[in-house]
Each structure stands twice: as structure tokens, then as C-alpha cells.
N, C-alpha and C positions, 0 to 999 in steps of 0.2 A: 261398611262405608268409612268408620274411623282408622280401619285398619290403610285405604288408601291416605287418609289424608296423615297418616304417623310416616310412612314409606317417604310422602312427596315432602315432609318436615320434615324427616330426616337426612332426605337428599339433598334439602335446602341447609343443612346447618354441614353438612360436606361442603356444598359448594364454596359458603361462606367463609370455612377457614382455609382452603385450597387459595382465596380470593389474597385473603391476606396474608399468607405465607407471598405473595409477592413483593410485598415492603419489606422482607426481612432478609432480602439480600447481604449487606453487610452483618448478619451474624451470623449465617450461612458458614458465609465464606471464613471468615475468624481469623482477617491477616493481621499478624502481627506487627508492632510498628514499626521494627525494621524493614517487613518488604512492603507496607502497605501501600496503598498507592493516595497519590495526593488529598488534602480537603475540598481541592478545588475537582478534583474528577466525582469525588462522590457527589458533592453537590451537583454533577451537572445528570449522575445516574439517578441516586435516590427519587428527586422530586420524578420522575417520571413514573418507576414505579408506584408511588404513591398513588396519583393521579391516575392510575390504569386500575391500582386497587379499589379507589374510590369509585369510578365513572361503573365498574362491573358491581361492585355492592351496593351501589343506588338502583342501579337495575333490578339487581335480583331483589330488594328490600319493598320495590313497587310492585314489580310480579309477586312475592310471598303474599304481602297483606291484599292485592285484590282479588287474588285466587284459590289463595290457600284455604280460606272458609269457607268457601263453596265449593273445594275440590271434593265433598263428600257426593256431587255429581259431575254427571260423566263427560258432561260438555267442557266443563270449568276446570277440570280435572287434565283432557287431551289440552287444552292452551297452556294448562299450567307447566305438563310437560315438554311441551314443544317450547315455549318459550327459557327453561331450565336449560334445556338443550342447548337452546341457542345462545345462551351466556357461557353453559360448555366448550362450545367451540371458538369465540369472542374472546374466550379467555386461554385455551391453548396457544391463542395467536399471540394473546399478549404474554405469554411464557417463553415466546421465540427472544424476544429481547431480555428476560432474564436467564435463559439458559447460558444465552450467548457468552451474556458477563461473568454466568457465571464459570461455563469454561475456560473463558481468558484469565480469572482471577484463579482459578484452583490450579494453575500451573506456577503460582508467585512462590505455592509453599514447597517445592523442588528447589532445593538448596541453592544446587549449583545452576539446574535450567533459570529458575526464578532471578537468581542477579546477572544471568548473563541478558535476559529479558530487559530487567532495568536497565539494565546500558544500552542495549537495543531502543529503550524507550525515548533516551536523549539524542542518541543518535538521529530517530525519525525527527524528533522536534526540533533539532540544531537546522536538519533538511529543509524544515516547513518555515521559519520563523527567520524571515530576511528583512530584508531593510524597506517595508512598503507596509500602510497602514492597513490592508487587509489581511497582511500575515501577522500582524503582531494580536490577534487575538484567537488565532486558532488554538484550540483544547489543546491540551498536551496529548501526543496519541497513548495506545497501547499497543503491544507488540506481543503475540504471541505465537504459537507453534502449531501446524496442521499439516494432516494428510496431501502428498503432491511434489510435484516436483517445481513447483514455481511459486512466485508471492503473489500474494493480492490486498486489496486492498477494500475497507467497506468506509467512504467518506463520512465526514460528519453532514451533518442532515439527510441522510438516505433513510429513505422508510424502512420498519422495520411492518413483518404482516399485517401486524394489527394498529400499522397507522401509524405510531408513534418514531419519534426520527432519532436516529442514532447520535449520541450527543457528541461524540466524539470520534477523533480516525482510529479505526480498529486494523491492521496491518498483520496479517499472516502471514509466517518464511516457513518453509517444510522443517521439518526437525533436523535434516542431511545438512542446511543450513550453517547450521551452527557448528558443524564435525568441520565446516569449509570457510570459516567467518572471512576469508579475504575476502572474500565472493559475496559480502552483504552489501554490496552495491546496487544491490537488487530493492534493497530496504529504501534506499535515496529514490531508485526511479519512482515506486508507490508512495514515498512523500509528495513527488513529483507530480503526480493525479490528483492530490491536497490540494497542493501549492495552488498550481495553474488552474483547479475550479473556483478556488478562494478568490484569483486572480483575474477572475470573467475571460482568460486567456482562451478556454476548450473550444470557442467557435472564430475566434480573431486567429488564431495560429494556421488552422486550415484554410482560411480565409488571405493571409497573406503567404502561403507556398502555394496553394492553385493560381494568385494572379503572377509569381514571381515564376512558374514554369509555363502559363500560358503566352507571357513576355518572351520567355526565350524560347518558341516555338514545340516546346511539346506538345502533343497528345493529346486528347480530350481525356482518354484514357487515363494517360498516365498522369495527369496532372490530377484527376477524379481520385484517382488511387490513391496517390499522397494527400488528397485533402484527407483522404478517409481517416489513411494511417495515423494522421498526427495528432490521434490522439494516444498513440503509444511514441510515437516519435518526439515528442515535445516532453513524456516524461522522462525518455535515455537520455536525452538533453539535458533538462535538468541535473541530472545523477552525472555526466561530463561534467558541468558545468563547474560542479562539488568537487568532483574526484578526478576530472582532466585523463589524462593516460591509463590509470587507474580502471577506470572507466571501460577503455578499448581493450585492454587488457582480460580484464572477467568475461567481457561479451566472446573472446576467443574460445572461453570454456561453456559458459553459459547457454550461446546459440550453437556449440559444436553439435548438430542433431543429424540422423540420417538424411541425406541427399532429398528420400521423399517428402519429408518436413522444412527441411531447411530452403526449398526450393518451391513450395508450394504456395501458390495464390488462392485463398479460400474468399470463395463470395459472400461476400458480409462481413470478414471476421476484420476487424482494426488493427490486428498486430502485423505487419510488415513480415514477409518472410524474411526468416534469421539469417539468409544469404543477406540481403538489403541490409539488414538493422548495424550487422558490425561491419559493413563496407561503409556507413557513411561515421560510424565511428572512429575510424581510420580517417576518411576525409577531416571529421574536425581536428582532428590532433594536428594532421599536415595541414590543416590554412591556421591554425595555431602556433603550432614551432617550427614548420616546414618538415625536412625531410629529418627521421628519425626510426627509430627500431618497430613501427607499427606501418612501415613499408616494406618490410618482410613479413610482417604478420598479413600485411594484406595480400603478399606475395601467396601463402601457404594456403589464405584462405582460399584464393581464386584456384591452387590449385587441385583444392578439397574438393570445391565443388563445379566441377566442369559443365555448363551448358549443351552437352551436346545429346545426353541423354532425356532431356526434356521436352515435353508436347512443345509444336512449333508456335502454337500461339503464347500459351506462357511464355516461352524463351525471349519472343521477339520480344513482351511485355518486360520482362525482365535484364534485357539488356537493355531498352530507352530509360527503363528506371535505373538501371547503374548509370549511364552516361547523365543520366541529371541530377544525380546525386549530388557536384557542385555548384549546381543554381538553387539547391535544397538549402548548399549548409550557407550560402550566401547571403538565403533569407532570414535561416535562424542566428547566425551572426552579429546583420544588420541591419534587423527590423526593427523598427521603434514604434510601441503602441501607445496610442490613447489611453489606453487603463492603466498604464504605468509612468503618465504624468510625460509621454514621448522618451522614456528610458527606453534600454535594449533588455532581453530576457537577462543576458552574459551582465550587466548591471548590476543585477542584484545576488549575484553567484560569485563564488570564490579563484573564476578559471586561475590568475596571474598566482596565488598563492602554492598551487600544485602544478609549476611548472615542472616537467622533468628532469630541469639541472636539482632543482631546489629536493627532490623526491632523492632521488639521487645520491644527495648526499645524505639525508635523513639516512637511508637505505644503508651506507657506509657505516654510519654506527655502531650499527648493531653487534661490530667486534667487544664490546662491551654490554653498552644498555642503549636502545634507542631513542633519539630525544626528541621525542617530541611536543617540546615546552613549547610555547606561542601557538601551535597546533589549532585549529579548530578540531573536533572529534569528526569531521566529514575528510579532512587532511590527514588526520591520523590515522584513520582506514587506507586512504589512499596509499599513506608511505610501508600501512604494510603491505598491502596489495604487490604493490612495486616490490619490496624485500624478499620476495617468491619468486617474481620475474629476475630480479637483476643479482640476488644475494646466494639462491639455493638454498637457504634455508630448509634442515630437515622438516619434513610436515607437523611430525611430533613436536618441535622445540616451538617452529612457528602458533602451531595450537596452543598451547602452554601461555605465549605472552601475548597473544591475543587474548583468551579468555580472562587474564588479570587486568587485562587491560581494558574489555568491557565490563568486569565487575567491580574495578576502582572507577568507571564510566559511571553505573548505576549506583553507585554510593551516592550521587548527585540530586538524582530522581527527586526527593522528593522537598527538591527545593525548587522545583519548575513550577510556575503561574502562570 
């Protein structure tokens, strides 16, 4: 009999330091204070673990003492263990939220990945933190690197398994990312899903493009469809909004996908087919600066992807959504919401700063050093972005001052609040 209740006290003093290896996240991890990341991030991680460490060791401290001295029978003994169990698995869940961190942080001690990170890190928060009192207190995100070809994003307050909310915006770019950083304009759109939850936008923005194409005589369909979409449309917006031509520019590489992809309408899925996405990115640039070098892009694109090999229902769906494309950018344009006090989205965004004269000449520089003093770091991207299109910059040279350029970016980091 004592031999089981030494077993189930032994399992229990497992449990118990398993429990509290959860608060010890930050010595875990061991960043030193040059990459470490803010006092204000830890504060918003630590207390959580804590608090999971605590809520699973009160548990298990009331199952030990009412069980444990009676587990020398057999009744007392099967509750004891099924409820050990069940702090088991209560507690693997609450390890999803410390794994997580602690993958994001064990990437800080990579030299050269970890500071290009940090500048990644400013960058998102330059994205998220605009002129409207619901973005002046988003977390500062974190930024780090994953398996994929595409970024994503895990907001702040999204649950994590075991219930607890993610304190801050966690933001993953594939690692090919960073070999491509013109192309981190992808980091602005997933601010962009930040920004506009912060901003109660995610049900008002589908809401004002269904009634502004059901006005101009479309579709049930097609007007259903873009409600859907906009919540991947409202964040490319965004990331224009930052980055302007820049913008239309990336999505050229970005959405270039096989014809079956590029062309396809999936039921259910929210992202616009990559035909659409960089056709109305085109459009904003032209009701922006009129006609310009992204009329040949759209030239090329339409010629990439020819309609005539697609199912006739898709097709026909797919040509009413090109042809509404301009009652689309009309709305996001010119819609002014009640959550932004009757401002416009383009309001609180940088369009007129990354005009393409202005990009342009930035671009020009570069026969020496590129200047871009007065800069926001979301225009900075932009002008190199542009320096690829307009400069031919070799890829090698352009990598090189990009990459000093987001790690004199994160030298900053860790003065964000």
C-alpha cells in the first residue's frame, strides 16, 4: 500500500516542479541586454505565467492533501490519479504559451537573425501605432521567423489552449523573408490585422464595400464576396497606405502564383484570389497619382493570367469582381467611419509621404548613400523597395544595405513603450 502512495508522491513532487519551471521563462531564455527585449514586454508575459503557475499548484496542492492519504486505497487512489492526469494535460496546454515565447525569444541569440528581428520589431510597431487613441497603446509586437511561405499573424488577446490571452502581436515572416527584405511589406499588411481589430474596423469595412457595390448595381454574389474578402483587403490597404507603390510593386512578386492559385475562388477562405489582390493595388496607385509605371504592371499581369482557361462560373465571377474593383477602391478611399471620430482609413496612413516623385528621388541617391533622413522606417522600406524597381540594384549590394539598415532600425527597439 505505501509503495503506491510513494509512486503517486512522487509523481506529485514531478508535477510540481514541471509546474513551476513555468515562471522561469526569463532565465530560460538568458537574453542579454543588448538583444533583450523591452521591460514593458516582460511585464505583460511574466505575470501570465505566473498566474498559470499558480492556478495549476493550487490544484494539484488540494488533490495531494485530500487524496494522497488515503491513496493507500484503491478508490482514493484511481481519483487521485485521474485527477494528476488531469492537471497533466491543464498543464501541457498552459506550456503552448510558454513554448511559443519561448521560441520567439531563442531566435534574439542569432547574431545577425536576432538584430535584423529587432528592426523587424520597429518596423511592425511604426505600422500599428498611428495617430487614433486605440493604437497608441498596442504592445510593442514581436517579430520572428517560421516555416512557410507567407506571414501571419497571432493578435494580441487571442487565446492561447489553455485559455490564457496572448499579450501581445506575435508576427511570423518565413526565414526566405529576410534573404528578400524589399518584400517585408508583407510585415505592414499583418500589422494591418493589429491595427484595424484595435480599430473595431474588421466588421465596419465589410460592411461599407457590400453597401458601396450593392449601390453600384452588383451582384449579390459579388458584393458577398468582397464583404468576405475585406478582411485580407483592408489589411493590403493598410500596407499601401504605409508604402504606396511600394506596395503594388511586392504584390507583383509576392501574388505571382501558378494560374491554378492565382485564379482560384475557395469557399470560405477570406483571401481574395492573387489575380484580384494586385489588380486593385494597381487601381489604388492610379486613383492616387493617375497614370504611371503600375499600368504596365497591370498590363503584364492581365497578361499572365488570361481568363479563358477557367471554369465558366468562376470566370464570370471573376471578371464582375475586376470590373468593381473601382467602386471597391472608391469606398476604401472615401469612407469615413464612426470609429475614427468620421476620419478616412488614408487619415491616419502615410499615403502623400511615399509619393512616387518623392520615392524616386530617394531612389536617385543611392549613387553614393541613400538618404533617408525625415523617413518614417515604413517609407524607408518603401524607397528601397522602389530602388530594385527603378535603380537595378545588384541583389547582393541591395541585401547588404538593407540588412544595416534594419539593424541600425533595431538598435532602437528597446526604447519602445
Amino acid at each position: 500500500m505505501h509503495g503506491r502512495q510513494d509512486r503517486l508522491g512522487r509523481r506529485i513532487q514531478s508535477i510540481q516542479f514541471r509546474i513551476e519551471s513555468l515562471s522561469k521563462l526569463r532565465n530560460l531564455v538568458m537574453l542579454s541586454p543588448e538583444i533583450d527585449i523591452t521591460e514593458r514586454q516582460w511585464a505583460v508575459i511574466e505575470p501570465q505565467l505566473v498566474a498559470s503557475s499558480a492556478r495549476l499548484s493550487a490544484r494539484l496542492h488540494r488533490a495531494a492533501e485530500a487524496l494522497l492519504p488515503k491513496a493507500g486505497d484503491a478508490a482514493p487512489a484511481r481519483n487521485l490519479n485521474g485527477a494528476l492526469g488531469q492537471i497533466e494535460l491543464d498543464m501541457s496546454r498552459a506550456f503552448t504559451f510558454f513554448d511559443t515565447y519561448m521560441d520567439v525569444l531563442t531566435q534574439r541569440h542569432a547574431p545577425v537573425l536576432g538584430a535584423m528581428l529587432a528592426g523587424c520589431d520597429v518596423l511592425a510597431l511604426e505600422a500599428m501605432r498611428r495617430d487614433h487613441p486605440a493604437l497608441a497603446t498596442i504592445e510593442p509586437p514581436l517579430v520572428y521567423c517560421e516555416r512557410g511561405i507567407g506571414a501571419a499573424i497571432a493578435r494580441e488577446s487571442v487565446p492561447f489552449p489553455d485559455g490564457s490571452m496572448n499579450p501581445m502581436p506575435l508576427i511570423q515572416i518565413p526565414y526566405a523573408r529576410l534573404s528578400e527584405k524589399y518584400n517585408l511589406t508583407s510585415l505592414l499588411h499583418e500589422a494591418g490585422h493589429q491595427a484595424l481589430a484595435r480599430l473595431q474596423l474588421v466588421g465596419a469595412l465589410p460592411k461599407l464595400v457590400e453597401e458601396a457595390l450593392q449601390a453600384a448595381g452588383a451582384s449579390r454574389t459579388t458584393s458577398q464576396l468582397y464583404a468576405h474578402w475585406m478582411s485580407e483587403i483592408g489589411p493590403d490597404f493598410w500596407a499601401f497606405g504605409l508604402t504606396g507603390v511600394a506596395e503594388a510593386a511586392a504584390v507583383c512578386e509576392i501574388f505571382a502564383m501558378p494560374s491554378s492559385q492565382a485564379l482560384r475562388i475557395a469557399p470560405g477562405d477570406p483571401h481574395p484570389p492573387p489575380y484580384l489582390r494586385a489588380l486593385l493595388c494597381f487601381d489604388w496607385c492610379r486613383r492616387a497619382w493617375g497614370m504611371g509605371p503600375w499600368d504596365a504592371w497591370e498590363h503584364d499581369w492581365l497578361d499572365a493570367y488570361p481568363l479563358d482557361a477557367v471554369p465558366p462560373e468562376t470566370r464570370r465571377i471573376l471578371i464582375e469582381a475586376r470590373r468593381c474593383i473601382p467602386v471597391v477602391s472608391h469606398a476604401l478611399f472615401g469612407g469615413r467611419f464612426r470609429e475614427l471620430g468620421g476620419r478616412r482609413l488614408l487619415d491616419l496612413l502615410d499615403l502623400p509621404a511615399v509619393a512616387p516623385a518623392r520615392l524616386e528621388q530617394i531612389a536617385g541617391s543611392t549613387v553614393r548613400k541613400i538618404a533617408l533622413e525625415g523617413l518614417t522606417p515604413c517609407a524607408q522600406l518603401a524607397a528601397f523597395r522602389m530602388i530594385r524597381v527603378w535603380r537595378k540594384v545588384p541583389e547582393q549590394r541591395l541585401d547588404r544595405m538593407m540588412t544595416e539598415w534594419l539593424v541600425k532600425l533595431g538598435k532602437g527597439r528597446r526604447l519602445l513603450n
